[in-house]
ZASE-822338 format. One line per 10 residues: number of its first residue (from 0); their letters; for each residue x, y, z of N, C-alpha, C, O. Coordinates in Angstrom, 2 decimals, padded with zeros to 5 digits. Each point is the difference from the previous one (the first is absolute). Layout:
! ZASE-822338
NUM> A> X,Y,Z,X,Y,Z,X,Y,Z,X,Y,Z ~ ...
! end
This chain:
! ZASE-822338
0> XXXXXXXXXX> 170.11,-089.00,027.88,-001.28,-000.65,000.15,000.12,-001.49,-000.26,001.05,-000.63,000.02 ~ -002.12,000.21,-000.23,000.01,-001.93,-000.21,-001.37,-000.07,-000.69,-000.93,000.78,000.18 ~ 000.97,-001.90,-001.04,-001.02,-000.27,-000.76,-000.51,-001.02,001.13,000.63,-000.71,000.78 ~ -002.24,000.91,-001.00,-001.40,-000.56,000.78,-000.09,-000.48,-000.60,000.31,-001.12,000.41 ~ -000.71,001.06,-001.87,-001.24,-000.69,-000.99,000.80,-000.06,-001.21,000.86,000.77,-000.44 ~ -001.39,-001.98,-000.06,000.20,000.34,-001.27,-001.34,-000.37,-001.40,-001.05,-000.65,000.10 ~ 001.51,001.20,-001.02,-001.33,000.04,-001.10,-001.02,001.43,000.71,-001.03,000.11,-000.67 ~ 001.09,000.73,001.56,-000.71,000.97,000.54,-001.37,000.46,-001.10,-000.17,-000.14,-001.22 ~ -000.45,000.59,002.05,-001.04,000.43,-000.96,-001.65,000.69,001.02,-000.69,-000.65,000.79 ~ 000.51,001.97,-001.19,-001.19,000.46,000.72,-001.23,-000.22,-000.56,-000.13,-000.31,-001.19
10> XXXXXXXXXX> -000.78,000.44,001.95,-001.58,-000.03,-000.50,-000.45,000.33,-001.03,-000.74,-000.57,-000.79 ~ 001.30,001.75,000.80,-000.48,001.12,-001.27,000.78,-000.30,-001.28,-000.19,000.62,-001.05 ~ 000.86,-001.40,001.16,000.71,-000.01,-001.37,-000.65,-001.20,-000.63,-000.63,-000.95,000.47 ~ 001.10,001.44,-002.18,-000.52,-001.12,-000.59,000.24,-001.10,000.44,000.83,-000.22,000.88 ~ -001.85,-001.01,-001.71,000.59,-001.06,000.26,001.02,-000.70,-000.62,000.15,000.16,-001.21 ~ 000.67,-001.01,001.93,001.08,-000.22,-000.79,001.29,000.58,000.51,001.12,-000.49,000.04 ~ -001.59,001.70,000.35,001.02,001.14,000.26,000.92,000.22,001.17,-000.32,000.59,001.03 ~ 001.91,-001.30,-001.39,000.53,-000.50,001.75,000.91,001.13,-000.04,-000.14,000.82,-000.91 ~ 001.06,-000.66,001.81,001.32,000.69,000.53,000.87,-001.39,000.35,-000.52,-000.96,000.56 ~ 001.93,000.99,-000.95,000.79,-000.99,000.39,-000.39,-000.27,001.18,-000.59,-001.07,000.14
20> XXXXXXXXXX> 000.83,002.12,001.28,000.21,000.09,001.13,-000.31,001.22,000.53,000.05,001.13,-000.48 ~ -000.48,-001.67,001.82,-000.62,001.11,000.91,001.24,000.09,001.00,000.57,-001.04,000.31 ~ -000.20,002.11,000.15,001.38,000.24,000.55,-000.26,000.42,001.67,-001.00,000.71,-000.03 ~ 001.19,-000.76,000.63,-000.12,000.88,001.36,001.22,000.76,000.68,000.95,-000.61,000.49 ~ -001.04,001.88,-000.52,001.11,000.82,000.27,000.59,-000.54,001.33,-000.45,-000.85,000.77 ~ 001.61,001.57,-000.73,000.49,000.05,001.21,-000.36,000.80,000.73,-000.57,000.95,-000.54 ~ 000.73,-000.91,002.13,-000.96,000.49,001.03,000.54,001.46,-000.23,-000.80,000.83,000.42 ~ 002.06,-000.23,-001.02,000.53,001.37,-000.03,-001.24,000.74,-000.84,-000.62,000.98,000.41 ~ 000.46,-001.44,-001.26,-001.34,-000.14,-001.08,-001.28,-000.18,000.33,-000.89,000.00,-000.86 ~ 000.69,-000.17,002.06,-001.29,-000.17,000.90,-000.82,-001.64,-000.27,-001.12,-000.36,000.35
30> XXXXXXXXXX> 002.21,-000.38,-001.12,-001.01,-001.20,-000.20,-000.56,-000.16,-000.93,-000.28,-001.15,-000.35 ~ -000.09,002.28,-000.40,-001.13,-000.25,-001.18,000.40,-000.73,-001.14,001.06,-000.09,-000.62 ~ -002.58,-000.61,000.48,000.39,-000.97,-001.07,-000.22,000.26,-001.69,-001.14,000.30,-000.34 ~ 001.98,-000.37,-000.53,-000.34,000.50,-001.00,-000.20,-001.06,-001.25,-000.93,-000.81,000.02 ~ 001.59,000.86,-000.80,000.11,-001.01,-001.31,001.01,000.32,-000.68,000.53,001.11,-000.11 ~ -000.17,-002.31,-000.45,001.05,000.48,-001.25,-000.58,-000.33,-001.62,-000.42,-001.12,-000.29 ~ 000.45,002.09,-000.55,-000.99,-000.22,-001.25,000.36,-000.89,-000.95,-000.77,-000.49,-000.83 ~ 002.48,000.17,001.01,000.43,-001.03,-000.86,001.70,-000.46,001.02,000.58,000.53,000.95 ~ -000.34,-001.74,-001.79,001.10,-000.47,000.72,000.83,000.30,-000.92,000.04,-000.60,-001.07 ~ 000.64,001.47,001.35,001.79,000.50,-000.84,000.33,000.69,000.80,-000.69,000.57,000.83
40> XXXXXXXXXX> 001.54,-000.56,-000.94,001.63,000.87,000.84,-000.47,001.19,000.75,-000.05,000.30,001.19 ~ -000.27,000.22,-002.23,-000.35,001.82,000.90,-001.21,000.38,000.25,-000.43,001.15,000.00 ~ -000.36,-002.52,000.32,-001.25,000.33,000.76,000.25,-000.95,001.87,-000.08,000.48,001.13 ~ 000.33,-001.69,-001.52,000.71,-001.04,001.28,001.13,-000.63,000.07,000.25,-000.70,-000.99 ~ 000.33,000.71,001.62,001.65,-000.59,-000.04,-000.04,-000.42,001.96,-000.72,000.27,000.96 ~ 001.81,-000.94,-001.20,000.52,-000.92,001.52,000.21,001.39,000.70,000.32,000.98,-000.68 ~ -000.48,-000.91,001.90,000.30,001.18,000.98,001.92,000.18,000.11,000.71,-000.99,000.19 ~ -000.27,002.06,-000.32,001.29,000.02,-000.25,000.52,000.34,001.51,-000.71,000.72,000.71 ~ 001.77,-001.15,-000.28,000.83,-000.39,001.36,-000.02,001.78,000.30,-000.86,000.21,000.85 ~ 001.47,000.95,-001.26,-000.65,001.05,000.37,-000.39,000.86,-001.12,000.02,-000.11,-001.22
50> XXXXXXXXXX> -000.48,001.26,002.29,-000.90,001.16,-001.26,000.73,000.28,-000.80,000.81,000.78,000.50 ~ -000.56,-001.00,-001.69,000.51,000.53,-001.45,000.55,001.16,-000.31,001.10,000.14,-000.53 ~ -001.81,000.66,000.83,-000.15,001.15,-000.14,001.05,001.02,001.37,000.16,001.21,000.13 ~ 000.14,-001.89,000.33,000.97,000.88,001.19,001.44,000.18,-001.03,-000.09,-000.52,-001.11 ~ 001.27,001.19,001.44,000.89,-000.30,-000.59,000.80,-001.24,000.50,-000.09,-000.35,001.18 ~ 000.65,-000.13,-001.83,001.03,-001.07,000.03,001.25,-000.33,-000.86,000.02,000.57,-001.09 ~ 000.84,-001.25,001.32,001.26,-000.02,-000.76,000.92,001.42,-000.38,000.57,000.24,-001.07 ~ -000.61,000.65,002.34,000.36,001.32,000.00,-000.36,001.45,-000.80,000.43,001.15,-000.07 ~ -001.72,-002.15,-000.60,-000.82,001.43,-000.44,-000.56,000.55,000.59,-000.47,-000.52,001.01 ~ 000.17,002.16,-001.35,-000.75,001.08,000.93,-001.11,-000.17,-000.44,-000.32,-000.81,-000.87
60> XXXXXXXXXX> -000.73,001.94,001.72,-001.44,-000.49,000.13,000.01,000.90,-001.58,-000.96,-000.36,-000.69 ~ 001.62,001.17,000.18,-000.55,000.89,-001.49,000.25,-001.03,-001.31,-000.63,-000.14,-001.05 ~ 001.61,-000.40,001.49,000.17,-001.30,-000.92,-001.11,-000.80,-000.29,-000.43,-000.20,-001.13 ~ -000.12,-000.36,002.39,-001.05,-000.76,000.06,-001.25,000.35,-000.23,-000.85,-000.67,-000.59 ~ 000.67,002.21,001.26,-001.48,000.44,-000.59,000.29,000.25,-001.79,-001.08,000.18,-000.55 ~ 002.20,-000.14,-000.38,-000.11,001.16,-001.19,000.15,-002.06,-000.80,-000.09,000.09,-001.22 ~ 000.21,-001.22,001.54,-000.30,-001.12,-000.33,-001.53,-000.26,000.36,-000.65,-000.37,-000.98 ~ 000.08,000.46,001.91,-001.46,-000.22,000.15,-000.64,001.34,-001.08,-000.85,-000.55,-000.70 ~ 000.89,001.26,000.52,-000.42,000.89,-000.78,000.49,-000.83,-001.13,-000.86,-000.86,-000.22 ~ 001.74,000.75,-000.49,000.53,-000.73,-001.56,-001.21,-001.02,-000.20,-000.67,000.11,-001.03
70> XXXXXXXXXX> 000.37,-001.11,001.95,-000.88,-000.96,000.42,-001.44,000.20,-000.17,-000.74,-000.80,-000.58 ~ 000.29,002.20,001.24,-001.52,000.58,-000.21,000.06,000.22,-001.52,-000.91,-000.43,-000.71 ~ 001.95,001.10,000.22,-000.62,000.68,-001.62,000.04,-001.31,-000.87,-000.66,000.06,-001.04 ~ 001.50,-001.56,001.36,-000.33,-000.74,-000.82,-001.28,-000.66,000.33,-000.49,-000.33,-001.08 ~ -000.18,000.01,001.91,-001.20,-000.12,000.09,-001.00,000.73,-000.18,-001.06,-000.51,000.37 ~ 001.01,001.64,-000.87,-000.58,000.87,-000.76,-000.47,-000.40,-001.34,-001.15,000.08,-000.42 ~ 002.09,-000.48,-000.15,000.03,-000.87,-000.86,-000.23,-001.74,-000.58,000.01,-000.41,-001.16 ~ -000.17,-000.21,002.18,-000.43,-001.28,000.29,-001.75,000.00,-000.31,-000.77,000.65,000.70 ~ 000.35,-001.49,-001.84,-001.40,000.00,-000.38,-001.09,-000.77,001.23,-001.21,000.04,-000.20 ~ 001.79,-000.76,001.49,-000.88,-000.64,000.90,-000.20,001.32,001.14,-000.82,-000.10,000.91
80> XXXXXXXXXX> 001.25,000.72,-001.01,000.08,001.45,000.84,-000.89,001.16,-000.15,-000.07,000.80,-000.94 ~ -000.42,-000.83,001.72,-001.11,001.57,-000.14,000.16,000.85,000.65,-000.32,001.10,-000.45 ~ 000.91,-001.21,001.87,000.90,001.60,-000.04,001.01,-000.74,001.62,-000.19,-000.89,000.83 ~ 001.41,002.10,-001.16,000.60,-000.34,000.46,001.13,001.22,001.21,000.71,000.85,-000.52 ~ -000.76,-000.99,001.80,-000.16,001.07,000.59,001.64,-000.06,000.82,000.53,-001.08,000.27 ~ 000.13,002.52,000.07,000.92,-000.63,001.32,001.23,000.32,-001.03,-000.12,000.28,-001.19 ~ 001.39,-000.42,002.00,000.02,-000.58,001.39,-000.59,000.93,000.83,-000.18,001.20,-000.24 ~ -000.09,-001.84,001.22,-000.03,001.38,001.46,000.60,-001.04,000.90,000.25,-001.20,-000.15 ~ -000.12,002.02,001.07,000.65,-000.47,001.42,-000.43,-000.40,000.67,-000.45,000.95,000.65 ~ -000.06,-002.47,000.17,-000.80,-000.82,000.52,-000.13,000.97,001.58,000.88,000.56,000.66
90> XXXXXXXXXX> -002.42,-000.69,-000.45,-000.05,000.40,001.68,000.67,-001.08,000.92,000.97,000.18,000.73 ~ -001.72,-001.39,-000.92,000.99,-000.77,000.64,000.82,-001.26,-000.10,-000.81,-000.78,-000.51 ~ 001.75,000.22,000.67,000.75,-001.25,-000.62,000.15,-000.73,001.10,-000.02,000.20,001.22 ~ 000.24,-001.48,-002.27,000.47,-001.21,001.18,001.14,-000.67,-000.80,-000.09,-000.30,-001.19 ~ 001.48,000.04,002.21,001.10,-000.50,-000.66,000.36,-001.61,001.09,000.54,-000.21,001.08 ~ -001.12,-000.49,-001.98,-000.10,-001.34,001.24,-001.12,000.02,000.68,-001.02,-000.14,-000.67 ~ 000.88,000.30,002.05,-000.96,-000.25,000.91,-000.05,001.55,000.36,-001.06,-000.08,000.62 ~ 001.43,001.59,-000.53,000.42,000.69,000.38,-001.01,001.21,-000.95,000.19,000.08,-001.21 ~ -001.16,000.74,001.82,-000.35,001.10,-000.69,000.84,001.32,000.80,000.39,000.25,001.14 ~ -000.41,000.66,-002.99,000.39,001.27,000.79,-000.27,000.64,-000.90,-000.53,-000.44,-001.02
100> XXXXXXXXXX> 000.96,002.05,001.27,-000.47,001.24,-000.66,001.46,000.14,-001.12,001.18,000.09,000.33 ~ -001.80,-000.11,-001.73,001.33,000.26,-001.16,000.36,001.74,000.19,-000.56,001.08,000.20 ~ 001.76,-001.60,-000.39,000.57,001.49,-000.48,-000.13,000.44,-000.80,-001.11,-000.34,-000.40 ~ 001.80,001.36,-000.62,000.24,000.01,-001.15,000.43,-000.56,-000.82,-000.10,000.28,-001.20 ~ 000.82,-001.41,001.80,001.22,-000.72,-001.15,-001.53,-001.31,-000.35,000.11,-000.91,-000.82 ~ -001.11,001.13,001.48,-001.12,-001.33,-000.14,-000.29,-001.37,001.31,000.43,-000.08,001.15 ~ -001.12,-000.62,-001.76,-000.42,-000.35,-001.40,-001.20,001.17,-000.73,-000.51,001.02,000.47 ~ 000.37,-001.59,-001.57,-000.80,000.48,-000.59,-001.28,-000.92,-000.63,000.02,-001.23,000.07 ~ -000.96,001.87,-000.58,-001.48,-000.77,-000.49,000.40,000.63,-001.22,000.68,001.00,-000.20 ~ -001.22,-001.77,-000.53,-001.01,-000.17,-001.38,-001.20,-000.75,-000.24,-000.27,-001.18,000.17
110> XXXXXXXX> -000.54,002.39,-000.74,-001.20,-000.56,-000.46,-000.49,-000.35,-000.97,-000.11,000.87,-000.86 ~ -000.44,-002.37,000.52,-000.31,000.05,-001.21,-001.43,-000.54,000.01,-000.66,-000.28,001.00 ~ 000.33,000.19,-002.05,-001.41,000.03,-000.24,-000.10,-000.99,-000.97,-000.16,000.76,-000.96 ~ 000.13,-002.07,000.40,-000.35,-001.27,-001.11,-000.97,-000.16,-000.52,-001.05,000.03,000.64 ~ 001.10,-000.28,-002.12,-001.47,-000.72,000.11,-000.50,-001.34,000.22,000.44,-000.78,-000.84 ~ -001.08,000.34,001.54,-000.03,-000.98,000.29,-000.74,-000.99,-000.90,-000.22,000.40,-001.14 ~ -000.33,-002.01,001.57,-000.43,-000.73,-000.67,-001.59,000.38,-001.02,-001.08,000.46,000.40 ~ 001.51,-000.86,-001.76,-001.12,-000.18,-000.04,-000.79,-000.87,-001.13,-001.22,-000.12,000.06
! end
């Protein structure tokens, strides 16, 4: 995605009450625009050259999913976190300019859930 806005902030919220940034997905993602609740690492980061989550450097996809799992249970544990979901296996990916259907080996999603500003 790419940040739109920054300082974000809806109607309904208090006043006062911003989001770093309002984000807009990528079109695989249908576009939608969301927010990010704070600026650190594992809520927004620079878009990485490819999906992460595929294998690479001659690891298999069990390698890679049983590390994304290691990953979910420590955020389990992370106090800005309210729940935290996944991996699962993305419906669909884009590697470059290029969508397609993952296999098994991935990528994969995780979901997380923050709390955001307040």
């Amino acid at each position: 995605g790419k940040v739109v806005a920054l300082q974000y902030r809806e109607d309904h919220w208090p006043a006062k009450k911003t989001a770093p940034y309002q984000v807009e997905l990528d079109p695989a993602f249908g576009s939608a625009l969301i927010f990010a609740p704070m600026d650190i690492p594992k809520v927004i980061r620079a878009e990485m050259p490819s999906t992460f989550s595929l294998p690479e450097d001659g690891r298999d996809a069990a390698e890679v999913l049983a590390a994304l799992k290691t990953e979910v249970a420590k955020l389990q544990d992370d106090p800005i976190v309210l729940t935290v979901s996944g991996p699962e296996l993305m419906a669909v990916a884009e590697d470059g300019t290029e969508l397609f259907v993952p296999k098994d080996a991935g990528p994969w999603v995780i979901t997380m859930v923050v709390q955001g500003p307040t």
